[in-house]
C-alpha positions in Angstrom: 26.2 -18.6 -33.2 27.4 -16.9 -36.0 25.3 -13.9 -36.2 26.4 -12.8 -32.6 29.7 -13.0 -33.4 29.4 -11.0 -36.9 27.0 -8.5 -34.6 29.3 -8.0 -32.3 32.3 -7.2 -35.2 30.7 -5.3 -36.9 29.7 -3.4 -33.6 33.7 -3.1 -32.8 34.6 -2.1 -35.8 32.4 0.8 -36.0 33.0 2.0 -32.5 37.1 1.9 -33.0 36.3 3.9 -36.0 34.5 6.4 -33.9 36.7 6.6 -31.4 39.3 7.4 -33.9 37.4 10.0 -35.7 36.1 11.9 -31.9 40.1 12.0 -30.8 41.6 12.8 -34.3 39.3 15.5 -35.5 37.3 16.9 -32.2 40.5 16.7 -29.7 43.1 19.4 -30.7 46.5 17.5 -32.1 49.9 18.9 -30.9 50.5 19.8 -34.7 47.4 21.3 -35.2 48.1 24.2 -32.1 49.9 26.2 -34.5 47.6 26.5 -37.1 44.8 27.6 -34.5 47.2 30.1 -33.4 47.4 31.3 -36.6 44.3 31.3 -38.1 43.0 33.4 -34.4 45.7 35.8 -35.2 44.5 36.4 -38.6 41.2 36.8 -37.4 42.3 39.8 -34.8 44.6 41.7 -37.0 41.7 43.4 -38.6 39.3 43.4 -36.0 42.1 45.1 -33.7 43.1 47.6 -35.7 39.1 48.7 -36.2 38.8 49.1 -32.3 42.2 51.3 -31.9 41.1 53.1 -34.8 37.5 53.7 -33.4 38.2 54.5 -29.9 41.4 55.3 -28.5 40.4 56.2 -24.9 38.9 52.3 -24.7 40.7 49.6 -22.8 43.4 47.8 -25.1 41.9 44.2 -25.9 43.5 41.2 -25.3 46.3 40.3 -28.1 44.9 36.9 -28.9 48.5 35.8 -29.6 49.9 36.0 -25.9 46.4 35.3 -24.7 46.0 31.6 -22.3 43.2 30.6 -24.7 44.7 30.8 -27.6 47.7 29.2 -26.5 46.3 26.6 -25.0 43.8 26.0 -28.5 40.6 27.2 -26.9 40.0 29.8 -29.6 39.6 27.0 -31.9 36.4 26.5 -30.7 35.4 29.1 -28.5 35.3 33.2 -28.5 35.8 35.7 -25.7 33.5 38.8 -27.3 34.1 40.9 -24.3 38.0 40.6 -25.0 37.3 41.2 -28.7 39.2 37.8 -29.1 37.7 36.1 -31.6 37.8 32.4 -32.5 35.8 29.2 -33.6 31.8 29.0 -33.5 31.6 25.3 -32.8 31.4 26.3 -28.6 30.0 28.7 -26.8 31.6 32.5 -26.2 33.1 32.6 -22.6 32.7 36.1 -22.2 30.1 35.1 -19.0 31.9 31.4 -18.3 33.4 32.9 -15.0 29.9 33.3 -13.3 27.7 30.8 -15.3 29.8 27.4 -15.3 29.0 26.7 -11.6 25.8 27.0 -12.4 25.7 24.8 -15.7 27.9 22.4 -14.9 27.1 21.5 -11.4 31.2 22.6 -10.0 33.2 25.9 -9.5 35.5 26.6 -12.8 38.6 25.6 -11.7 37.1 22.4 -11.0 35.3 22.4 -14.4 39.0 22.6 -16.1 40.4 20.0 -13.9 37.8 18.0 -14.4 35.0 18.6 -17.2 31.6 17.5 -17.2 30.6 18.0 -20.4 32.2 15.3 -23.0 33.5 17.5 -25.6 35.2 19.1 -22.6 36.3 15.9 -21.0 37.8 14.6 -24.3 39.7 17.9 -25.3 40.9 18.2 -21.7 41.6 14.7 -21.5 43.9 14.6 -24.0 45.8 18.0 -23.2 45.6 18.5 -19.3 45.5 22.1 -18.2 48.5 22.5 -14.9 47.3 24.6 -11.9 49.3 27.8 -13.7 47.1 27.5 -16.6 43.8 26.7 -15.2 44.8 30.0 -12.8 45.8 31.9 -15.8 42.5 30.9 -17.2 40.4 31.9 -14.7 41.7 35.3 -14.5 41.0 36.1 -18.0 37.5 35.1 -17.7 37.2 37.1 -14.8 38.4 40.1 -16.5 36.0 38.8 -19.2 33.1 38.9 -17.0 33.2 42.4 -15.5 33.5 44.3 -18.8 
């Protein structure tokens, strides 16, 4: 009877701990936006001035600063190449999520954002739901993405 019961503590215990590492570290805390924001806008200063420097008749890119994703902490994880934002390595560049989500995750993109399939996804998300202005706002910047 014992044993079970140790088992089964032991068992809790470990998965509270879990838990608490997946939504403290993984999941983006309020207090941590900022930094994000930062540390992307570091990032782009240099980059941006090479690219105005280099070609002056080429579309402006993005500023990462008033950019939705990096508002809303997805450059954390995540780059937009074909926006020259740059941003974490931990996720995938979403220069092509516009066309390829439906295809990955089984549901159009503005579904995907509602509603993520993926559990990284659904746990970010989860804890800091996109509203419909966002998710649009979202969308269209991965559009433009996705025809350069």
């Amino acid at each position: 009877m014992k044993k079970p019961i140790i088992t089964f503590i032991i068992s809790a215990l470990i998965g509270l701990g879990l838990g608490y590492l997946v939504f403290d570290v993984i999941s983006p805390a309020k207090s941590a936006e900022p930094e994000v924001a930062a540390n992307s806008e570091q990032t782009q200063k240099p980059s941006d001035a090479a690219k105005e420097t280099a070609a002056n008749a080429a579309e402006p890119t993005a500023d990462a600063g008033d950019n939705i994703l990096n508002q809303k902490g997805c450059l954390g994880c995540h780059a937009v190449s074909k926006l020259g934002l740059q941003g974490g390595a931990t996720g995938p560049d979403l220069s092509q999520a516009y066309t390829n989500v439906e295809g990955k995750h089984g549901k159009p993109l503005n579904e995907f954002l509602k509603e993520p399939t993926s559990a990284v996804m659904s746990t970010v998300i989860g804890g800091n739901p996109l509203t419909d202005d966002e998710i649009s706002q979202i969308i269209e910047t991965l559009k433009e993405a996705s025809e350069k």
